[in-house]
N, C-alpha and C positions, 0 to 999 in steps of 0.2 A: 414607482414601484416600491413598495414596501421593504425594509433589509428584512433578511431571513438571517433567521438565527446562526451562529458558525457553524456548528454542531451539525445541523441542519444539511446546511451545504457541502461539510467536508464527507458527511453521509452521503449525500447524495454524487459526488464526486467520486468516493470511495465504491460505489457499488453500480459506477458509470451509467445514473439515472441525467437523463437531460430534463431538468424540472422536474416534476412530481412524476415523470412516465416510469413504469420499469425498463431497465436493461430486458436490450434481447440478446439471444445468445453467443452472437460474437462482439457484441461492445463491450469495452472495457472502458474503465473512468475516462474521465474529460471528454468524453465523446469520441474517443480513442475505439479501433479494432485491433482485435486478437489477431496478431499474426505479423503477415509481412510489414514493411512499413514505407511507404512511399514519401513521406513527407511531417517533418513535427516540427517546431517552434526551435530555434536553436538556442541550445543547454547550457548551463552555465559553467558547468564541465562536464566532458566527457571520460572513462575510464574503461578499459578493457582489460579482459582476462582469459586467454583461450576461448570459449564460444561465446562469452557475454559481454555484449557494451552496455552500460551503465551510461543515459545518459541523466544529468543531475540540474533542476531545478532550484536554483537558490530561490527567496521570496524577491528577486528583482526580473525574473522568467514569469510570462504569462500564463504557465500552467500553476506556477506557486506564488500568486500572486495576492492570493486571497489574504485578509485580515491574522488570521490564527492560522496561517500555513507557512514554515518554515523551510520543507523543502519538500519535492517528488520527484521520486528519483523514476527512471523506467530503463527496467530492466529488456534490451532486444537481445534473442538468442540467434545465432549464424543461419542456425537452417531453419528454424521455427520463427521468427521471427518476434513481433513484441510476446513478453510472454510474462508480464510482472511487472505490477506498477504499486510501489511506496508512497504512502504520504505519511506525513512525521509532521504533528501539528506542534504551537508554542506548548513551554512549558507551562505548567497552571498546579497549582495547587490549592489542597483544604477541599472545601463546599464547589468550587471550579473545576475543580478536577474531576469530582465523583458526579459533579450536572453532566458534563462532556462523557464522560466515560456509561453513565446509564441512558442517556439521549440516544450512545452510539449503538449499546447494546438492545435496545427495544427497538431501534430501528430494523437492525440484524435479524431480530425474532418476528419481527414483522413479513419481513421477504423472503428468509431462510429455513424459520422452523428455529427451536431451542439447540444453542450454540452445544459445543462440548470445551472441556480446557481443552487451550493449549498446550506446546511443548513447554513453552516459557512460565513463570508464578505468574499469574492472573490473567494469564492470556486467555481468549477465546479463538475459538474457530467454527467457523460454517461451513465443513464440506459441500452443501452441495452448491454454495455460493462462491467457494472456493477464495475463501476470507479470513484474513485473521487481524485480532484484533490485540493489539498490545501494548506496554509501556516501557516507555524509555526513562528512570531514574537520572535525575543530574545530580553532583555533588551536593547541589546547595540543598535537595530534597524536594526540587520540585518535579515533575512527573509531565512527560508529553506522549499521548497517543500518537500511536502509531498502526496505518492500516496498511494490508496488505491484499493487493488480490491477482490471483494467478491466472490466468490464461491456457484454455483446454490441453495444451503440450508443453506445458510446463516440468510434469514428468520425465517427458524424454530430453529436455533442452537441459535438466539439471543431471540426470543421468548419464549424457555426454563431456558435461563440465567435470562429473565425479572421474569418468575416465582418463582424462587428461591431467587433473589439480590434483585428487586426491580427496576433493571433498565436494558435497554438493552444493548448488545454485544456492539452496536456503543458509548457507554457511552464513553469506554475506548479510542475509536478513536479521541472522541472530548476531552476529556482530552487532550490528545498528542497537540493538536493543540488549545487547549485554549478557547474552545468553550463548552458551557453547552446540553445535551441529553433531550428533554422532556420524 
């Protein structure tokens, strides 16, 4: 079989297509579903915070396993179950950075419809994909995408975290990526 380009596949992972098929409405990446969770690949670490466990995919984990994939995180909420999954690919810069980053955006436009900004500078988002798409700066100035897609009860899973922390579910996202949550 032929390698497919990273880009490619982190798209395709990011928008939980299994090969070229589209997602149906309750998959989520890796061939993951939305919701409860019965069963997933054990994390490289795990983390909790009043309703949400965090569990974390270093690239030595069979979900971040891939070439240009650093780590996926998945986000499971207590009563909603999975409701959020991270992927944070390597850093890359210059002409690499801007191939991965327009590969990922035309793909987007392809199965979403024309993105909107994000919250973050240069972020995108797909409502009705329920995706977002963004970068993570490192010191040295190189730059790693970073995608996000949420899970139809996401809303209420981050709304119960606001109740109890003070702040909501996407706090931690913009953490990652260096951005502040109102």
């Amino acid at each position: 079989m032929p390698r497919r380009p990273m880009l490619a596949l982190a798209m395709l992972a990011w928008t939980g297509a299994a090969m070229a098929a589209e997602p149906t409405a309750g998959e989520a990446p890796f061939g993951l579903a939305w919701g409860a969770v019965d069963r997933v690949d054990a994390p490289s670490m795990v983390d909790r915070e009043a309703n949400l466990t965090g569990l974390y995919y270093f690239h030595d984990r069979p979900l971040a396993s891939g070439p240009d994939t650093v780590e996926v995180v998945l986000v499971v909420c207590r009563e909603q179950g999975l409701q959020q999954v991270v992927w944070l690919g390597r850093p890359l810069d210059g002409p690499a950075y801007d191939t991965a980053l327009e590969t990922i955006r035309r793909e987007g436009v392809r199965r979403y419809g024309e993105p909107r900004p994000g919250p973050a500078p240069g972020s995108l988002v797909w409502p009705s994909g329920r995706a977002v798409l963004a970068t993570r700066t490192s010191p040295d100035g190189t730059r790693a995408l970073v995608m996000s897609m949420s899970g139809p009860d996401y809303a209420a899973c981050s709304e119960n975290h606001r109740t109890v922390t003070g702040h909501p579910a996407g706090a931690h996202m913009a953490d990652l990526i260096g951005e502040t949550v109102p």
